[in-house]
LOLUMPA-596302 format. One record per residue (C-alpha): x, y, z. Coordinates in steps of 0.001 Angstrom, whole numbers, padded with zeros to 6 digits, always signed. Layout:
LOLUMPA-596302
XYZ;...
END
This chain:
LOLUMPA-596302
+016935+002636-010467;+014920+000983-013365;+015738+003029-016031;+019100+004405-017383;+018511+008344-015749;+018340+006478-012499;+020859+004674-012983;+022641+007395-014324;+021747+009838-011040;+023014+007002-008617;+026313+006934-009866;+027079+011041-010500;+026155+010998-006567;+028385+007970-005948;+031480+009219-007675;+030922+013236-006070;+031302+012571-003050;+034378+015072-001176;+036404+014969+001497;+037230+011959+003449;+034710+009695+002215;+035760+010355-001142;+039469+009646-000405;+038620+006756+001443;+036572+005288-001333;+038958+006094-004012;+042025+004233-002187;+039042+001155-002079;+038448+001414-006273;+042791+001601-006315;+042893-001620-003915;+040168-003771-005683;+041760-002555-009290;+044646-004488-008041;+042750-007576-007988;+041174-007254-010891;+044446-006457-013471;+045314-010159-011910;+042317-011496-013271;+042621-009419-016645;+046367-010432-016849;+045845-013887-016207;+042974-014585-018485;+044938-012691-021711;+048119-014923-020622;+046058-018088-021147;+044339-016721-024292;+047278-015607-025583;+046060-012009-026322;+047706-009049-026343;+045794-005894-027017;+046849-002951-028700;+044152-001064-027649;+041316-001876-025265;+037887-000509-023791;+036524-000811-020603;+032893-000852-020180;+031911+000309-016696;+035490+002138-016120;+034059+004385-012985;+036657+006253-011856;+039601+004683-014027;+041272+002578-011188;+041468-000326-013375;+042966+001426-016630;+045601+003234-014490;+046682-000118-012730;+047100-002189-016407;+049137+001002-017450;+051108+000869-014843;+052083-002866-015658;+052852-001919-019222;+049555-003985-020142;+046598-003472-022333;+048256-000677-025355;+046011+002335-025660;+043539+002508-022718;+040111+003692-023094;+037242+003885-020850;+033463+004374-021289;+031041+005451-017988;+027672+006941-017467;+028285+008941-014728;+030088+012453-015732;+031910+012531-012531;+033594+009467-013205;+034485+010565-016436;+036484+013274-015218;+038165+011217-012404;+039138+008963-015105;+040212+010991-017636;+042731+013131-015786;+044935+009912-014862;+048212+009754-016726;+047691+006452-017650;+044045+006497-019476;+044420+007467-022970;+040486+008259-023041;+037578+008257-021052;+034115+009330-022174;+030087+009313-021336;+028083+006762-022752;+024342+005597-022463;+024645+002449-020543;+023809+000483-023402;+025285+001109-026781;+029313+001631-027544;+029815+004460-030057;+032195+002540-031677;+032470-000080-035431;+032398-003914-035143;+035747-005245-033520;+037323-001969-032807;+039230-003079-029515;+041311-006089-029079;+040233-005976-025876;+036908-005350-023278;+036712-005544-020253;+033468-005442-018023;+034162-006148-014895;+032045-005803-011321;+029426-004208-014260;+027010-006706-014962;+025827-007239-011773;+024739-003312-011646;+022595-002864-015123;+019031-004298-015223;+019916-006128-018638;+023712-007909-018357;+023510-010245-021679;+022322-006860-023584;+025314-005698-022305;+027699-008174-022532;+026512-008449-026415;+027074-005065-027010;+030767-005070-025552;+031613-008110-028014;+030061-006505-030739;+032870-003701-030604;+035558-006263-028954;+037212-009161-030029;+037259-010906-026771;+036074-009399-023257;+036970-010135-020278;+034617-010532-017817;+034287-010334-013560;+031266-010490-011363;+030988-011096-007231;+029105-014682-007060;+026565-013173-004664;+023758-015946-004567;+025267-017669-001432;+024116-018541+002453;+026343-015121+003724;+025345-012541+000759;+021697-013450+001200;+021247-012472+004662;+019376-008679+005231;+022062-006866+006143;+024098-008248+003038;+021404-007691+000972;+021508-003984+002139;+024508-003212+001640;+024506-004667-001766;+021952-002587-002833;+023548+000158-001352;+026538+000156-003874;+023944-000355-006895;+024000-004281-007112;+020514-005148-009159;+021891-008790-010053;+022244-011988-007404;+024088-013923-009765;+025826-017225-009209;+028163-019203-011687;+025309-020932-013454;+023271-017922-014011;+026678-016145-014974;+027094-018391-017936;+022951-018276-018918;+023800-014884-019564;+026785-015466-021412;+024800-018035-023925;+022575-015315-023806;+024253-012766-024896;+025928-014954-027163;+029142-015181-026234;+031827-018744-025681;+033728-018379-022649;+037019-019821-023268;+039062-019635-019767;+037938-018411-016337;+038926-018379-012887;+037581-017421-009405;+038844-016325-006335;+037945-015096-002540;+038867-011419-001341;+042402-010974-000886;+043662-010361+002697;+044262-006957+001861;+040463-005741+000531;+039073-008181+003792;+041014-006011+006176;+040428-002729+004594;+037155-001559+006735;+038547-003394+009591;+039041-000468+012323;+040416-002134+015453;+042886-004753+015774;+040113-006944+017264;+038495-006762+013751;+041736-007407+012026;+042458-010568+013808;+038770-011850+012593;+039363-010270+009318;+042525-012403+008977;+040546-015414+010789;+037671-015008+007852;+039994-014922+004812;+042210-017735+006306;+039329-019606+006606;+037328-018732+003019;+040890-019287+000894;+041053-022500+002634;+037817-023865+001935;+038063-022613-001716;+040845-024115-002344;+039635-027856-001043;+035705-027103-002326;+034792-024900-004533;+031200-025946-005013;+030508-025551-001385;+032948-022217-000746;+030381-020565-003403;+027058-022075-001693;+028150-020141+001353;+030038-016982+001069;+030863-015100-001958;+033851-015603-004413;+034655-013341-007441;+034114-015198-010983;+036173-014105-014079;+035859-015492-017855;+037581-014714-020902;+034972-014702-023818;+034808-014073-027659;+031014-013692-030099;+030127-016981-030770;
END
C-alpha cells in the first residue's frame, strides 16, 4: 500500500465484504462512531463551534455522520472516501446529506467551505498525515482530529503489530509525534482530550464469558491507570488522542 491505487484497492475489499462478516463489522464502525461523536461533541462545546455544514475526511462507511445526525449535531453532513464501496454505504443513510469519491489527497472544494472537518482514525492510515491534515484545513475552518496512540509497550508487540497492519494502520504515532505533524501541517491545536476504549468496544470480540470477565478486568484496569497517570497509561497500552485545530 504505498501509493494511492493501493491504498485505494485495500479499502474497496475492506468495505465489500457480505454476509456475516460484513454485519459484524458494520455494528463495530456503528459502536466506535459512538465514541467518536463524544469526542467531536466535546471538542466543538469547548470551542464554541457550531457548524452549519461539515465534511468528513475519511467517512468509510458513514457511521460517524449518521451518529452526529442523529444527535441533531453538525448541520448539513457530508462525507468524502476513496473507496467506492464506502461511498455507497454512506450515501444511502438517512442522515448523510452527501457522500462522494475523492483521491486521498486533495478536497474538491474552495478555501473555508465547511465550518467543520473532521478526520478522525484517518491519519494513522495515509502514508503522508500533515499533507493531509493541511489539506482538510485548507477547505475547513477548524478540524477535528482523532488518532489511536499506538507507540506503546502493548501495541508494539508482533501480534499487535499484525493486526494493525491488518486494518491498514501505516502510522505508530504517539502524542508527540501527533502534534509534529500538526506544526507540520500547519495547524494550532486549541483543545484536546484522550481516552481508553470504552467497556463496550473492549467487550465487543469477547466470545465467552471467561473473556468478558478479563475484558471487564482490562478496561477496569486501563481507565484506572489513565485517570491517575496519563504519561505512563500511554507508555504502555494504547489510548485514543483527539484535538480541535484551526490553520495557523
Amino acid at each position: 500500500m504505498d501509493d494511492a491505487s493501493g491504498l485505494q484497492s485495500f479499502y474497496e475489499e475492506a468495505y465489500s465484504r457480505a454476509g456475516a462478516a460484513a454485519d459484524r463489522y458494520g455494528r463495530w464502525r456503528a459502536l466506535g462512531a459512538i465514541g467518536k461523536a463524544d469526542h467531536v461533541v466535546a471538542l466543538c462545546a469547548r470551542a464554541g463551534v457550531l457548524p452549519e455544514r461539515t465534511l468528513e475526511v475519511g467517512c468509510g462507511d458513514g457511521s460517524l455522520l449518521d451518529e452526529l445526525a442523529r444527535r441533531g449535531i453538525g448541520g448539513r453532513l457530508e462525507g468524502l472516501e476513496i473507496s467506492a464501496a464506502a461511498v455507497e454505504i454512506a450515501a444511502a443513510r438517512g442522515g448523510v446529506d452527501g457522500a462522494a469519491l475523492y483521491d486521498g489527497a486533495h478536497i474538491p472544494a474552495p478555501d473555508l467551505a465547511y465550518d467543520l472537518g473532521i478526520v478522525s482514525h484517518v491519519l494513522e492510515h495515509v502514508p503522508d498525515p500533515a499533507a493531509l491534515l493541511a489539506e482538510t484545513a485548507r477547505a475547513c475552518a477548524c478540524v477535528v482530529v482523532e488518532v489511536p496512540l499506538e507507540a506503546n509497550l502493548s501495541a508494539g508487540r508482533a501480534s499487535k503489530r499484525g493486526l494493525s497492519g491488518e486494518v491498514g494502520h501505516l502510522q505508530r504515532l504517539d502524542r508527540a509525534g501527533m502534534r509534529a505533524i500538526a506544526v507540520a501541517a500547519g495547524v494550532r491545536i486549541e483543545h484536546e482530550l484522550e481516552d481508553v476504549l470504552s467497556l463496550r468496544a473492549q467487550l465487543f470480540w469477547a466470545a465467552t464469558p471467561a473473556a468478558r470477565v478479563r475484558g471487564s478486568a482490562k478496561w477496569a484496569l486501563r481507565t484506572a491507570l489513565h485517570r491517575c497517570a496519563p504519561a505512563l497509561a500511554r507508555r504502555l497500552f494504547t489510548v485514543h488522542y483527539a484535538f480541535l485545530c484551526r490553520a495557523a
